[in-house]
FIKOLSE-252696 format. One record per atom (N, C-alpha, C): residue number from 1; chain; atom name; z, y, x. Coordinates in steps of 0.02 Angstrom, whole numbers. Layout:
! FIKOLSE-252696
  pos  unit  site      up   north    east
  NUM     A    CA       Z       Y       X
...
This chain:
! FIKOLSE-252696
  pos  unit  site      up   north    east
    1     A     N    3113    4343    3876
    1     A    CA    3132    4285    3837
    1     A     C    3079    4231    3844
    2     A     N    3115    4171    3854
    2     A    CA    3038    4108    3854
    2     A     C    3022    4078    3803
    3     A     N    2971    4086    3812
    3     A    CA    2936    4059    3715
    3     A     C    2974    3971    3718
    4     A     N    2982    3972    3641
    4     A    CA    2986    3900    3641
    4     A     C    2943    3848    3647
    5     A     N    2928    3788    3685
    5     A    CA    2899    3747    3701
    5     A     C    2850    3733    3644
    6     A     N    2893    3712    3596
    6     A    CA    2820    3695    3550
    6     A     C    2776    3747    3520
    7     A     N    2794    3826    3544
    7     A    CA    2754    3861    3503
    7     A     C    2701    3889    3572
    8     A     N    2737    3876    3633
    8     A    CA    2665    3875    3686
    8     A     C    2602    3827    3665
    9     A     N    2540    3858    3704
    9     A    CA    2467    3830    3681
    9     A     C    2491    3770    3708
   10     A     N    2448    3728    3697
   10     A    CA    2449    3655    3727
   10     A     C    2380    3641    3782
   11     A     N    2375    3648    3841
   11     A    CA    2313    3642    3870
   11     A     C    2314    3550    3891
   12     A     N    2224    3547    3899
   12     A    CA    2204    3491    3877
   12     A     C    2232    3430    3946
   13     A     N    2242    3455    4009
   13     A    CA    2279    3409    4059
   13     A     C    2343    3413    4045
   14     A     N    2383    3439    3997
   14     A    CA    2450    3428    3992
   14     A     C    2458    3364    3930
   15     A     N    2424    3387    3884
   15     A    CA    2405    3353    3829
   15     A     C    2391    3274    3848
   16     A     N    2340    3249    3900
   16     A    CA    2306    3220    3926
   16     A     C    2387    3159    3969
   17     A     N    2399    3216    3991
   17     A    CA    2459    3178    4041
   17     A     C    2514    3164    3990
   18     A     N    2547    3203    3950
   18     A    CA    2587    3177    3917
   18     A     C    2569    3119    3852
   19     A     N    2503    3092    3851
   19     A    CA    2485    3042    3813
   19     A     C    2495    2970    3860
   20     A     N    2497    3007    3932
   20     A    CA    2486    2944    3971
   20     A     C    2572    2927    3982
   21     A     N    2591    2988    3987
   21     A    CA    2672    2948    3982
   21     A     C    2705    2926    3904
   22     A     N    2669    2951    3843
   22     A    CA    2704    2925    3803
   22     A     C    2675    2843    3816
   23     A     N    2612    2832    3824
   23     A    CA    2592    2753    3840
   23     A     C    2662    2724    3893
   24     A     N    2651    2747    3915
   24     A    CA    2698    2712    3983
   24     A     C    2780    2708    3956
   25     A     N    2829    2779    3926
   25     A    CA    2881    2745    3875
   25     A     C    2860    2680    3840
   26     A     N    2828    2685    3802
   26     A    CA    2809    2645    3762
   26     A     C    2826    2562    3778
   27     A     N    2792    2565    3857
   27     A    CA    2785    2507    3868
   27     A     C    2853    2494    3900
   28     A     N    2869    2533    3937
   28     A    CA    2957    2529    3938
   28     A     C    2996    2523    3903
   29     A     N    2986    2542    3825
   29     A    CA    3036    2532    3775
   29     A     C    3022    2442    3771
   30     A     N    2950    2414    3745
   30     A    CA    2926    2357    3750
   30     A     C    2975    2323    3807
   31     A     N    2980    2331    3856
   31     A    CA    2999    2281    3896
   31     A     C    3071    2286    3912
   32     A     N    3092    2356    3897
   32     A    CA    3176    2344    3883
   32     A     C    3204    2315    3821
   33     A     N    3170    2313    3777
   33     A    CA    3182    2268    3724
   33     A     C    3201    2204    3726
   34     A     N    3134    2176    3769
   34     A    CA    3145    2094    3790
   34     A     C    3195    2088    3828
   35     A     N    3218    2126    3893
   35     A    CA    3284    2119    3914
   35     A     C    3322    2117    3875
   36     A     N    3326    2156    3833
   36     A    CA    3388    2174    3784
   36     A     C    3420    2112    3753
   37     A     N    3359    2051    3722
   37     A    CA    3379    2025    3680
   37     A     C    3376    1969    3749
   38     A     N    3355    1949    3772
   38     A    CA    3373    1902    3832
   38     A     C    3456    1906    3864
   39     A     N    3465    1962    3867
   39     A    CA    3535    1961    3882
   39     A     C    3587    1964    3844
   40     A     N    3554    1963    3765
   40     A    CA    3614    1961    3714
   40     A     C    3602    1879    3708
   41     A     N    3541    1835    3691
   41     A    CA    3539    1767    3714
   41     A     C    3595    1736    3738
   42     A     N    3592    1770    3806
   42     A    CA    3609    1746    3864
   42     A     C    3719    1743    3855
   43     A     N    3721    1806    3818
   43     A    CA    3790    1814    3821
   43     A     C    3858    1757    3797
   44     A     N    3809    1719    3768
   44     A    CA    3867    1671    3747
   44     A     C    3902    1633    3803
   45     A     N    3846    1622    3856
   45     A    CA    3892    1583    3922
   45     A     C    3925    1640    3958
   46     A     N    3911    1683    3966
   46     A    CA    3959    1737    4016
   46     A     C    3962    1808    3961
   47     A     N    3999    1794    3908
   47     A    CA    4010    1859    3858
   47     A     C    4006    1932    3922
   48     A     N    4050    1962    3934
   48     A    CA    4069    2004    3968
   48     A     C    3999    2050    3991
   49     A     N    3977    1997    4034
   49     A    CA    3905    2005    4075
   49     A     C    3864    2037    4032
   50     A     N    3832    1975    3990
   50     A    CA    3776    1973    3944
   50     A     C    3805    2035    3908
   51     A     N    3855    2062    3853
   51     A    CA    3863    2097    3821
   51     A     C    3859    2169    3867
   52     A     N    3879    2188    3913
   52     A    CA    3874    2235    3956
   52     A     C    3797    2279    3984
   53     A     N    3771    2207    3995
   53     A    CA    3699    2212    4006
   53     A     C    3656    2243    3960
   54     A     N    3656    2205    3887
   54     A    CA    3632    2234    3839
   54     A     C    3629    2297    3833
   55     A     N    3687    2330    3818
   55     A    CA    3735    2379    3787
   55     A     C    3699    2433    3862
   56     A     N    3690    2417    3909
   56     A    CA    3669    2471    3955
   56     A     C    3580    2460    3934
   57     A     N    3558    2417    3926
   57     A    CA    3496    2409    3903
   57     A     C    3467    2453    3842
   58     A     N    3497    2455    3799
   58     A    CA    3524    2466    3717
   58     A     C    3514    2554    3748
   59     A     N    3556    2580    3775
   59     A    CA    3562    2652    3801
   59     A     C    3501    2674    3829
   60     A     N    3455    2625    3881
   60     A    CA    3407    2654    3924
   60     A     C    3347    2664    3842
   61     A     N    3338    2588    3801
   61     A    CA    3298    2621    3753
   61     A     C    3330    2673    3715
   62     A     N    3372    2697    3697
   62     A    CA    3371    2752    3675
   62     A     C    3363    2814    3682
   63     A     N    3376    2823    3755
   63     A    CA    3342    2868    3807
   63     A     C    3280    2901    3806
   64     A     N    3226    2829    3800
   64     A    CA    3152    2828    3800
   64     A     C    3132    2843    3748
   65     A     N    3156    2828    3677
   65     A    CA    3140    2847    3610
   65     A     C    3165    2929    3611
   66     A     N    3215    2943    3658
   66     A    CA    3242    3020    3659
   66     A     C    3159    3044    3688
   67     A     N    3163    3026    3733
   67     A    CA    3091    3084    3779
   67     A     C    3021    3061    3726
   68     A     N    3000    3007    3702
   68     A    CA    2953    3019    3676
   68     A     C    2966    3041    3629
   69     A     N    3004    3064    3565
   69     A    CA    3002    3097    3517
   69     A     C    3013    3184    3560
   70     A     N    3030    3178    3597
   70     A    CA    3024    3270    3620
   70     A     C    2945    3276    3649
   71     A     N    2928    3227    3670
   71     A    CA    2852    3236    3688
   71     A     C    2830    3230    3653
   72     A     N    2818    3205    3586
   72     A    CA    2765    3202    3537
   72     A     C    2765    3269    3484
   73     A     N    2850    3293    3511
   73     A    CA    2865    3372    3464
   73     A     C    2806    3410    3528
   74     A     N    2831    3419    3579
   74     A    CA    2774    3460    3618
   74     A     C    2718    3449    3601
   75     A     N    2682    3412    3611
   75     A    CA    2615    3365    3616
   75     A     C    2600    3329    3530
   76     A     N    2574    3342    3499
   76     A    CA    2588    3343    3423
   76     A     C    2506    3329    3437
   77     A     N    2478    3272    3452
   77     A    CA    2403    3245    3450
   77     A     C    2407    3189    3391
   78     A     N    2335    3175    3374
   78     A    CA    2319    3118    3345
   78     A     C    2344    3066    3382
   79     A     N    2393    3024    3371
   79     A    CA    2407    2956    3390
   79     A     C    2376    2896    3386
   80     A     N    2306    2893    3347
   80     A    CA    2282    2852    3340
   80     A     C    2224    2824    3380
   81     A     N    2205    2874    3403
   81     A    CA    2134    2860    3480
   81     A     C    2180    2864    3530
């Protein structure tokens, strides 16, 4: 049977790496955001487009908020340093 993820040890290059990708979501959520609202902006001259765009935008951050909340259940560090 395989242990469950969060009750494996946590060693310190996993720990290490998954801080560097929650940084990096992070900054992906950041910058799909600004798309996001740029193309809801944008939607009033080409509804269809702009609303489409979003709405696939809208999905990719939610995605990213999906993996970093499962990485921060794995990886359960001080967030603050």
């Amino acid at each position: 049977m395989v242990p469950d993820a969060a009750a494996r040890p946590v060693i310190a290059a996993d720990a290490a790496q998954a801080k560097l990708f929650d940084e990096l979501l992070q900054a992906e959520i950041v910058e799909l955001e600004e798309l996001a609202r740029a193309a809801e902006a944008r939607r009033s001259s080409r509804r269809e487009t702009g609303a489409a765009v979003a709405a696939e935008l809208r999905q990719r951050i939610a995605e990213a908020h999906r993996l970093r909340a499962a990485l921060r259940a794995r990886f359960p560090v001080n967030r603050g340093s």
